[in-house]
VOSE-268568 format. One record per residue (C-alpha): residue in three letters; x, y, z. Coordinates in steps of 0.2 Angstrom, whole numbers, padded with zeros to 4 digits, always signed. Layout:
AlaXYZ/...
This chain:
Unk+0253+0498+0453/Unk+0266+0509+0447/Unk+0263+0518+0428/Unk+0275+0510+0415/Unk+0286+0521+0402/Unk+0275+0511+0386/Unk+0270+0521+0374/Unk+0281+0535+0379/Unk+0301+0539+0375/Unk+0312+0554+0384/Unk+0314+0568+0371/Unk+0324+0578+0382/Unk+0337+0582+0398/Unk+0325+0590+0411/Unk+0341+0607+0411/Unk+0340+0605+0389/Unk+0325+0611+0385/Unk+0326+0631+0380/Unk+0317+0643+0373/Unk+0320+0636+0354/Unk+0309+0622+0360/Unk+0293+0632+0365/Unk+0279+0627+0353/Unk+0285+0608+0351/Unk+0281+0593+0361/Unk+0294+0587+0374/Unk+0296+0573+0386/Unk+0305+0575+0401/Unk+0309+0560+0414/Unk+0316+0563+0434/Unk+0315+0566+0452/Unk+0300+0579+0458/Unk+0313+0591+0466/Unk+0295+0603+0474/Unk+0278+0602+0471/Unk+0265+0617+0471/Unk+0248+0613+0474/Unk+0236+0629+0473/Unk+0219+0619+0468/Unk+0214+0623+0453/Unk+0234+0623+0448/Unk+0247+0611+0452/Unk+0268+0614+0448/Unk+0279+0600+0449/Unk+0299+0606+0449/Unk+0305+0591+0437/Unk+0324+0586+0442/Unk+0337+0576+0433/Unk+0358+0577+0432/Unk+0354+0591+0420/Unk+0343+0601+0429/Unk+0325+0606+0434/Unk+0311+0610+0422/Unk+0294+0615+0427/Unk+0281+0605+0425/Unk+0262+0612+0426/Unk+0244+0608+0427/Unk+0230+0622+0422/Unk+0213+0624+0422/Unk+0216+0618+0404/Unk+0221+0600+0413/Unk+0208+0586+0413/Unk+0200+0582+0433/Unk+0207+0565+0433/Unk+0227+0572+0427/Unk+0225+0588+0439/Unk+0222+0577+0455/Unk+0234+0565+0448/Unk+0247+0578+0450/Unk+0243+0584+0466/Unk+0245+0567+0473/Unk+0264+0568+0469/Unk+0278+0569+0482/Unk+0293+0575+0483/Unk+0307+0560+0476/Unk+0292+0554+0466/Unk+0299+0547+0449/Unk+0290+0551+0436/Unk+0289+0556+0419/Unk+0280+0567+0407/Unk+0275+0574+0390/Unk+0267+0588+0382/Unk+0269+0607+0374/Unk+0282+0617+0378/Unk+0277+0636+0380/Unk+0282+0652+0388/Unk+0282+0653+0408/Unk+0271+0670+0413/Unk+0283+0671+0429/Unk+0300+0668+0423/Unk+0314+0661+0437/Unk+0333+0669+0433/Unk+0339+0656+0444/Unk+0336+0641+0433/Unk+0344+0637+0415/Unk+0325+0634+0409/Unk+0318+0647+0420/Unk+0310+0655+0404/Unk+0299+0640+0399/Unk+0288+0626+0406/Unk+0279+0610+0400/Unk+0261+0608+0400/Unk+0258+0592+0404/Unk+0247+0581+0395/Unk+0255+0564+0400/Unk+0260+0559+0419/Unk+0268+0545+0423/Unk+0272+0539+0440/Unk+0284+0526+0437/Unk+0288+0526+0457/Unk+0282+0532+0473/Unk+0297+0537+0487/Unk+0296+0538+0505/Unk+0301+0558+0514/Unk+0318+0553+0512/Unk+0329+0558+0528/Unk+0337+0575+0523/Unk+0332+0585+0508/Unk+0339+0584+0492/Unk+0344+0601+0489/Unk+0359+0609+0479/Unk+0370+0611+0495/Unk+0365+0602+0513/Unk+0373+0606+0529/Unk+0367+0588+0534/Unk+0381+0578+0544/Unk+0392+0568+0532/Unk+0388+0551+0541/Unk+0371+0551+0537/Unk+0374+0557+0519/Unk+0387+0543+0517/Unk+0373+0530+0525/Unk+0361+0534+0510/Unk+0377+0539+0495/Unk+0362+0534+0483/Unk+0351+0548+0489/Unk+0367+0559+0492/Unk+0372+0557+0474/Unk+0354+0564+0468/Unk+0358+0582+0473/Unk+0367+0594+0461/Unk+0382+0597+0470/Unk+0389+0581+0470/Unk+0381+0577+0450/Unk+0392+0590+0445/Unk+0407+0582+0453/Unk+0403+0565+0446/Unk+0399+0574+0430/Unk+0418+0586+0430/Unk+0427+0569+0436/Unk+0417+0559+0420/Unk+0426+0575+0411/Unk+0443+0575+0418/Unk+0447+0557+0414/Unk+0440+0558+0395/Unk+0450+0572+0393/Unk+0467+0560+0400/Unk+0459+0547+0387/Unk+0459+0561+0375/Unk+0477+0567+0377/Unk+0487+0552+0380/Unk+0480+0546+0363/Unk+0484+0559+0353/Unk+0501+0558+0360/Unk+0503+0539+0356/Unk+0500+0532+0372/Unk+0491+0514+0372/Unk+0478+0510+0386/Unk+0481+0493+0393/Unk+0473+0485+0408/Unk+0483+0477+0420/Unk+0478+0464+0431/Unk+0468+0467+0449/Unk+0475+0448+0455/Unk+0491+0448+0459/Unk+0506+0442+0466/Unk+0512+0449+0484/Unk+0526+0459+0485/Unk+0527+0467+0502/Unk+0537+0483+0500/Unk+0527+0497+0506/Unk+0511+0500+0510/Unk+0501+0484+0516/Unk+0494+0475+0503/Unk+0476+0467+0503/Unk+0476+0450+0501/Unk+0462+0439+0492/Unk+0462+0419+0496/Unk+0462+0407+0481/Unk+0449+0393+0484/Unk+0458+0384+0471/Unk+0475+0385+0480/Unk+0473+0381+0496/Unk+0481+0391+0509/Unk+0487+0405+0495/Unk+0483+0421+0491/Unk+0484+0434+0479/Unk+0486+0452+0482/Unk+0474+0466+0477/Unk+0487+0479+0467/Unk+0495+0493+0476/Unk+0498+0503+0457/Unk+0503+0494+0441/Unk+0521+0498+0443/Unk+0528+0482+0439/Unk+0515+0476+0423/Unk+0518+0493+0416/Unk+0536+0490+0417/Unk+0534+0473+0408/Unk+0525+0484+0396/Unk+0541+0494+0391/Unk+0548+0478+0390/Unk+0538+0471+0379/Unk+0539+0485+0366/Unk+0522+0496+0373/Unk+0534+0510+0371/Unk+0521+0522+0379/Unk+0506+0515+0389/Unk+0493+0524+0401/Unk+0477+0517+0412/Unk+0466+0522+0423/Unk+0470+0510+0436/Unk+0460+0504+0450/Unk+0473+0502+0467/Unk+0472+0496+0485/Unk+0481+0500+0500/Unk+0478+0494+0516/Unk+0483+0511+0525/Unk+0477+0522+0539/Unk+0467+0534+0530/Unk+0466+0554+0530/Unk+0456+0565+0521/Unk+0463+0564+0504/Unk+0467+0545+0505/Unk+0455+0529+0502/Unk+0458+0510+0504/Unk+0454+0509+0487/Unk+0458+0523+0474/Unk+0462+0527+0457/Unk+0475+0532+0446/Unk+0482+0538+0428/Unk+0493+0530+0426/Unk+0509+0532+0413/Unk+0524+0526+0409/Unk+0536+0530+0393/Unk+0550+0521+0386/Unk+0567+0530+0380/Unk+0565+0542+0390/Unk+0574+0554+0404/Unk+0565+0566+0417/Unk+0562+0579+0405/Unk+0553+0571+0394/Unk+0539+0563+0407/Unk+0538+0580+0416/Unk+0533+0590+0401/Unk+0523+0579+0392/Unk+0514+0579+0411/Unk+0513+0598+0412/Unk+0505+0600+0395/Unk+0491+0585+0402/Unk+0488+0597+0415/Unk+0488+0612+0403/Unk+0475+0601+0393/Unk+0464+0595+0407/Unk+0462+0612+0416/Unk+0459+0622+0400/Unk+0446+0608+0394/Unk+0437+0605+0410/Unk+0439+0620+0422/Unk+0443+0634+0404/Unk+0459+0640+0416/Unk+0476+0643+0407/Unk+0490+0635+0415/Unk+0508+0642+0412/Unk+0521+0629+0408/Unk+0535+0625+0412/Unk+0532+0623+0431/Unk+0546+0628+0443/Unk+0559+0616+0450/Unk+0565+0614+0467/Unk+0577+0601+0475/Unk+0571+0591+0489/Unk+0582+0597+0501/Unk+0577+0617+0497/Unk+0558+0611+0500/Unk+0562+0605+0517/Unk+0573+0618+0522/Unk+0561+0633+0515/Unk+0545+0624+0519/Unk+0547+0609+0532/Unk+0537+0599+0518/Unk+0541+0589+0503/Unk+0526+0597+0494/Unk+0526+0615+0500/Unk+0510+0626+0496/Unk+0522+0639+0489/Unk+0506+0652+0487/Unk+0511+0659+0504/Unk+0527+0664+0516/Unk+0531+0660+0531/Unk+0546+0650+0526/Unk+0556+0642+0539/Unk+0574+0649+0546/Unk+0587+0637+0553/Unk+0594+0643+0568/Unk+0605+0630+0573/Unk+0620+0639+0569/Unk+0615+0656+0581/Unk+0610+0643+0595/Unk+0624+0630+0594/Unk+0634+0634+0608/Unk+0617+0643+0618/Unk+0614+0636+0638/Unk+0599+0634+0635/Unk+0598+0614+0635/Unk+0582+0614+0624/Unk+0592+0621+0610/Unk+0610+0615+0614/Unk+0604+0596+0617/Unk+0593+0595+0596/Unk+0610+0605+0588/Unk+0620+0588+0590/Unk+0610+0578+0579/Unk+0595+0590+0574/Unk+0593+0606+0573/Unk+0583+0623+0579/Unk+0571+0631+0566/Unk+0556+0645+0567/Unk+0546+0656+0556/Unk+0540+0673+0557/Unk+0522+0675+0558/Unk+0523+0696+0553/Unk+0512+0707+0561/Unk+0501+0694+0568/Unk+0502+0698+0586/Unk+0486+0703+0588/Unk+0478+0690+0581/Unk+0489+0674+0591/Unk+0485+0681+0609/Unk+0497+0667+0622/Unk+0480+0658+0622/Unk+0481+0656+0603/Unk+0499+0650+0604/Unk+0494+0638+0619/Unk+0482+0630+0605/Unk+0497+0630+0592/Unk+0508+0621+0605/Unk+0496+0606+0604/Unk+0496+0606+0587/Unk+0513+0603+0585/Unk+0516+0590+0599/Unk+0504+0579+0588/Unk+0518+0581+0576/Unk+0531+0572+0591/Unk+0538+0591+0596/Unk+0543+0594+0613/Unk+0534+0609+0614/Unk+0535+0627+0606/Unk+0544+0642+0608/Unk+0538+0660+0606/Unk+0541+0678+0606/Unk+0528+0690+0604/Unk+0533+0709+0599/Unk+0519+0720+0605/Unk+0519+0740+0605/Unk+0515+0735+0625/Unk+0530+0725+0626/Unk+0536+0708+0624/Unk+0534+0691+0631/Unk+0541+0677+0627/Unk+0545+0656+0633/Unk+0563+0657+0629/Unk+0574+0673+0627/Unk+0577+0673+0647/Unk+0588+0656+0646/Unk+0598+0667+0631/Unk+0613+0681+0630/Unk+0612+0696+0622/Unk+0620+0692+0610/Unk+0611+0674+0604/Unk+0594+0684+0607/Unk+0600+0698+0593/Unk+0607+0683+0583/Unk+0589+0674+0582/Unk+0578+0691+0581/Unk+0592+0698+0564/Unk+0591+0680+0558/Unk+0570+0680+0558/Unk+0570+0699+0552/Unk+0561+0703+0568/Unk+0551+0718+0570/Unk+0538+0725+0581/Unk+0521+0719+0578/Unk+0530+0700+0574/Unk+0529+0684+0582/Unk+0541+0670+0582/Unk+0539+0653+0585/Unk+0554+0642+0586/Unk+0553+0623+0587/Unk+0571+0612+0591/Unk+0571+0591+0591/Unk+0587+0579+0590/Unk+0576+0574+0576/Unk+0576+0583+0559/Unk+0561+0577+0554/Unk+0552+0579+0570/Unk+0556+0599+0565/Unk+0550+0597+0548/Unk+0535+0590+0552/Unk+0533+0600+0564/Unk+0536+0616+0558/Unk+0526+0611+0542/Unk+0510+0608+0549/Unk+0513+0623+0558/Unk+0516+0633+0543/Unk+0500+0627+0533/Unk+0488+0631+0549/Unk+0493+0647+0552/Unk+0493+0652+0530/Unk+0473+0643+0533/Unk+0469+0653+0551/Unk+0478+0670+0545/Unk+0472+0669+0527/Unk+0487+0671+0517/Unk+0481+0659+0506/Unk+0476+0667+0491/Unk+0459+0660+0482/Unk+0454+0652+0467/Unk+0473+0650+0460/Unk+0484+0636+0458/Unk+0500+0635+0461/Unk+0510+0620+0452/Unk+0528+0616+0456/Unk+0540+0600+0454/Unk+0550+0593+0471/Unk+0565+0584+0462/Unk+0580+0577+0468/Unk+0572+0566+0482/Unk+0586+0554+0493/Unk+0583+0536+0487/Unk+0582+0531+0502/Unk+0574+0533+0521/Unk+0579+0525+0538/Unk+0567+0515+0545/Unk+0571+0514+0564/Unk+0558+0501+0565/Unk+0565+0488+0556/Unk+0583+0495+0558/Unk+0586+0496+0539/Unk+0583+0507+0525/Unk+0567+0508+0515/Unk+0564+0514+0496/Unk+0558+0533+0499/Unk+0546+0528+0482/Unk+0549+0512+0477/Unk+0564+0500+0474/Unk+0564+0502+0456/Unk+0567+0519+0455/Unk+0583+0522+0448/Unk+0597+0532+0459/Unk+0605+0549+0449/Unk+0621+0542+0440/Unk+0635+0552+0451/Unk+0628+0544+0467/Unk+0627+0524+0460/Unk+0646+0523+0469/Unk+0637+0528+0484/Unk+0624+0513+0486/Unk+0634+0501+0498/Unk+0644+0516+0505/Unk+0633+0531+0507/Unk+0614+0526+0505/Unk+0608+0539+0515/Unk+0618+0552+0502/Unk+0610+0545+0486/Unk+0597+0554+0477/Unk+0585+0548+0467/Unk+0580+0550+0449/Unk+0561+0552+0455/Unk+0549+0570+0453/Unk+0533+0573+0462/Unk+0521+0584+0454/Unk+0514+0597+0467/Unk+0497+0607+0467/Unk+0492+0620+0481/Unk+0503+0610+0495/Unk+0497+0591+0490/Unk+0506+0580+0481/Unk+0494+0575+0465/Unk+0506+0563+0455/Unk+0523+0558+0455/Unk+0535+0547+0447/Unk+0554+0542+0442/Unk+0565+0534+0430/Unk+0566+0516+0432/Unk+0581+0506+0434/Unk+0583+0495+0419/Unk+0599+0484+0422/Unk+0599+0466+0430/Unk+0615+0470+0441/Unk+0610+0489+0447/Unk+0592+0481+0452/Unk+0603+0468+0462/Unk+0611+0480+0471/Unk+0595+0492+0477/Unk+0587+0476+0483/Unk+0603+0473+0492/Unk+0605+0490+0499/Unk+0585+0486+0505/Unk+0592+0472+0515/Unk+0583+0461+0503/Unk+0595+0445+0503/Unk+0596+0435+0486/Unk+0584+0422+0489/Unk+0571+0435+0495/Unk+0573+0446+0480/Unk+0571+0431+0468/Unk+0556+0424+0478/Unk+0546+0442+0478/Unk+0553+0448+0461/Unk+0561+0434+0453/Unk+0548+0437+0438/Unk+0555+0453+0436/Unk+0572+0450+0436/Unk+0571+0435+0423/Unk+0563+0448+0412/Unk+0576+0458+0412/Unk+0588+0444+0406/Unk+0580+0450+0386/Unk+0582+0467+0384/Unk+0576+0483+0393/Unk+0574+0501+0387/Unk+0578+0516+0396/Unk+0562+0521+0404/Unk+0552+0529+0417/Unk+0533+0537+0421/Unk+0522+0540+0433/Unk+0505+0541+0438/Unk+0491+0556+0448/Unk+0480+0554+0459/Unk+0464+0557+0452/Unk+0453+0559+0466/Unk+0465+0569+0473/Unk+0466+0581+0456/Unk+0445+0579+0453/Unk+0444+0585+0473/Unk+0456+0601+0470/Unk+0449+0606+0452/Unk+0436+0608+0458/Unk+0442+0616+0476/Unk+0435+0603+0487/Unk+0440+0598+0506/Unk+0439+0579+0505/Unk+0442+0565+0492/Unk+0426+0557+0498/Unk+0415+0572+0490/Unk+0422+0569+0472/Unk+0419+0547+0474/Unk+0404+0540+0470/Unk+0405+0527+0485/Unk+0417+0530+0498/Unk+0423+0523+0516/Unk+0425+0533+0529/Unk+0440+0537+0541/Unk+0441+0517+0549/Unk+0439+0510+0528/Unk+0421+0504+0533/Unk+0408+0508+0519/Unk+0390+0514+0531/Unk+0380+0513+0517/Unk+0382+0492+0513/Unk+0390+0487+0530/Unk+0407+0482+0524/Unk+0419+0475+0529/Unk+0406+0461+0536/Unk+0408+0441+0542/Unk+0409+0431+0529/Unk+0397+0414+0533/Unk+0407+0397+0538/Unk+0404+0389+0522/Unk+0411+0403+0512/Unk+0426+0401+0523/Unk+0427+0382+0522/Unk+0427+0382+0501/Unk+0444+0397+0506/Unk+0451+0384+0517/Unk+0451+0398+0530/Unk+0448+0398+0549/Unk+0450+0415+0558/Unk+0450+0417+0575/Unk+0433+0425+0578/Unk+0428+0410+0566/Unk+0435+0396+0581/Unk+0427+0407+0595/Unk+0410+0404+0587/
């Protein structure tokens, strides 16, 4: 039977105790990180989310507590009380590596089986089996500290928001369906057979009702789900700060957002961050970068060469100008280090962004090779090496589509490997930047109409509101995205707060009357009783936590994740839910019949 904690309270963190303790009794509670057995003396390395202290058991240590100790395992609970003194053999490597405990009262509150990888500070277990036992995962200091800075970067959000008069409000988790974006996912009401309320993708529409209620600034930190195909910095189910302002243009979110930053990097990480950030139109961020949040930390910006190649014979060239274009970077002196097998590699790369292929020219002291200067003139061959400042020692690498975006993407992804294979991203440094001026809208081939590129409430610039029956695809949108190191961490837009413009941009969605009514109809009737100007946004916060503190995946800075396919391997969900749970839903599945 397992010791009880009666008789016995924690005095102290396991990481606390110091050297101003020696001389005064402690008790410690924890995981045994090692034990050292050498007879007639037994160490125990005590862990908790604070540390390690070092428990030990002497000559001076009764029989029976001396073989108590030895018995003790590594994962043992346990807890333990007695003197604090000074350690003969001192560790530099812990925080309490000058003293130890000598214990007088062992506890074994409960014995743990060898668990299946070792709890140790860093592990170069496989991810799966860590994900398959999180609770054990979650013991080893690594990912404590990233619990612990995530704990810290939303108290200091809390902290800010209020003392610049923002109210926390909860929204609620059940709501209404309004499919516009991502897939929502849906729970069934057992009251109301047959229908089903939506978990929320953000709050957007509650904290809009808040401004028009009065709440002239709100903030929350929002729990959302979105039934999406998921990547590294994406989960099904995610969470947010989230903030929206009344009376209020895009100047005035954007820097009250920069100095949160300011706040939360200087009170979590103790790093400066200089504000204002940089602006740049959405247009210049695809042209320069091929992406809509550039890493800007690095070169390699992208050069059109549309015009130089316009009239060329080459069809791969001349048959993208018509309705695309031809683009490539210059990858300086790095021909020595993307041999034609390295480019062979690059060409896969960007065919998984839908590129036909890739074109090349390397520029070797040896000489020159290249996929697509032998279809050119002299002439277009000097306009495209002037045009990429071409030197010896360069390659270029060219990619042409009839689709824009294709290039983008493309050329993009591109760009980002060869700044991560190359290493011309600098270390330890953060880079912060807004994308503005964003189109309101994108095509969506699929369903032959346009889409909201955010969301439909955002509200178009004023001198392009003529343009939303006419010129969708030439309206830009009064929305901002704030960018860190290449990733997109929060973004937001003024709202649209009249009855008739809201109208109109469901209109322009291809939303007819009755359908807008039927999704939105809640919303519009409250705007029939007075809106204020106003507008917000909302970060990421895994997303944030995960680059604070440099990390490769969102899934490292969440307690429980999913993986890649939304299953959770430690529980087992998604699982069959029984046939009687289903009858009280009034749902039948088809898996369900086939049984």
């Amino acid at each position: 039977m397992a010791d009880t904690m009666q008789g016995l309270k924690r005095t102290d963190y396991c990481g606390e105790l110091l050297k101003s303790k020696i001389g005064k009794r402690a008790a410690v509670c924890g995981f045994v990180q090692k034990i050292r057995d050498k007879g007639s003396l037994v160490f125990i390395d005590l862990r908790d989310r604070t540390g390690i202290v070092q428990l030990v058991f002497d000559g001076g240590t009764p029989k029976e507590l001396l073989e108590k100790a030895a018995g003790v395992r590594a994962e043992y609970v346990l807890a333990a009380a007695g003197a604090v003194r000074e350690r003969a053999s001192k560790n530099p490597e812990l925080a309490t590596g000058d003293i130890e405990i000598f214990v007088d009262d062992l506890r074994i509150l409960s014995k743990a089986e060898t668990p299946p990888f070792e709890i140790t500070q860093t592990t170069n277990v496989n991810e799966e089996l860590r994900l398959k036992h999180r609770y054990l995962d979650l013991r080893r200091g690594e990912m404590q500290h990233a619990m612990i800075m995530r704990h810290k970067i939303v108290k200091a959000a809390r902290d800010f928001y209020d003392a610049n008069g923002f109210l926390e409000i909860e929204t609620p988790q059940l709501i209404k369906s309004t499919p516009e974006g991502a897939r929502d996912y849906l729970v069934p009401s057992r009251v109301h057979p047959g229908e089903f309320y939506a978990l929320p993708q953000s709050p957007q529409l509650y904290k809009q009702l808040l401004m028009l209620s009065g709440y002239d600034r709100y903030m929350q930190i929002a729990r959302c789900f979105r039934d999406e195909d998921l990547r590294a910095d994406r989960q099904p189910e995610f969470t947010q700060i989230d903030v929206e302002m009344s009376f209020a243009d895009e100047d005035d979110v954007m820097k009250v957002n920069e100095e949160f930053i300011k706040h939360v990097f200087h009170k979590v990480l103790e790093v400066e961050i200089p504000t204002p950030f940089r602006r740049i139109p959405y247009r210049e961020a695809m042209n320069r970068f091929g992406s809509d949040k550039p890493d800007m930390r690095f070169g390699l910006e992208l050069c059109d060469l549309t015009g130089q190649l316009q009239s060329c014979e080459f069809k791969v060239f001349s048959g993208a100008v018509k309705t695309g274009s031809v683009r490539g970077i210059n990858v300086k002196g790095a021909v020595d280090k993307l041999s034609r097998k390295e480019i062979d590699k690059l060409v896969e790369l960007v065919k998984t962004y839908k590129a036909k292929g890739l074109a090349f020219l390397r520029i070797s002291l040896e000489g020159e090779s290249s996929s697509y200067e032998k279809f050119l003139s002299e002439d277009e061959k000097n306009a495209v090496r002037q045009a990429l400042q071409a030197e010896t020692g360069d390659v270029l690498l060219i990619v042409a589509d009839p689709d824009n975006s294709v290039v983008f993407d493309a050329l993009g992804a591109l760009r980002r490997h060869l700044g991560e294979k190359l290493g011309l991203i600098p270390e330890n440094s953060f880079d912060f930047l807004w994308v503005v001026d964003f189109p309101l809208f994108e095509y969506d081939a699929e369903e032959n109409r346009y889409a909201a590129k955010h969301h439909p409430f955002t509200a178009p610039a004023p001198l392009d509101i003529g343009k939303l029956e006419s010129e969708p695809q030439n309206v830009r949108a009064r929305a901002y995205d704030m960018i860190l190191n290449g990733c997109e961490i929060g973004g937001g837009s003024i709202r649209i707060n009249d009855m008739d413009l809201q109208r109109r941009m469901f209109a322009a969605l291809g939303l007819s009357e009755e359908t807008a009514k039927e999704r939105f109809g809640f919303l519009l009737d409250a705007f029939q009783y007075g809106v204020p100007p106003h507008g917000g946004m909302a970060f990421g916060l895994d997303r944030l936590v995960m680059l604070m503190l440099g990390k490769a995946s969102i899934r490292d800075v969440i307690a429980f994740p999913k993986v890649q396919n939304a299953r959770d391997l430690m529980t087992g969900c998604p699982s069959e839910a029984d046939g009687k749970s289903l009858d009280e839903l009034h749902i039948r599945t088809c898996i369900h019949e086939s049984k």
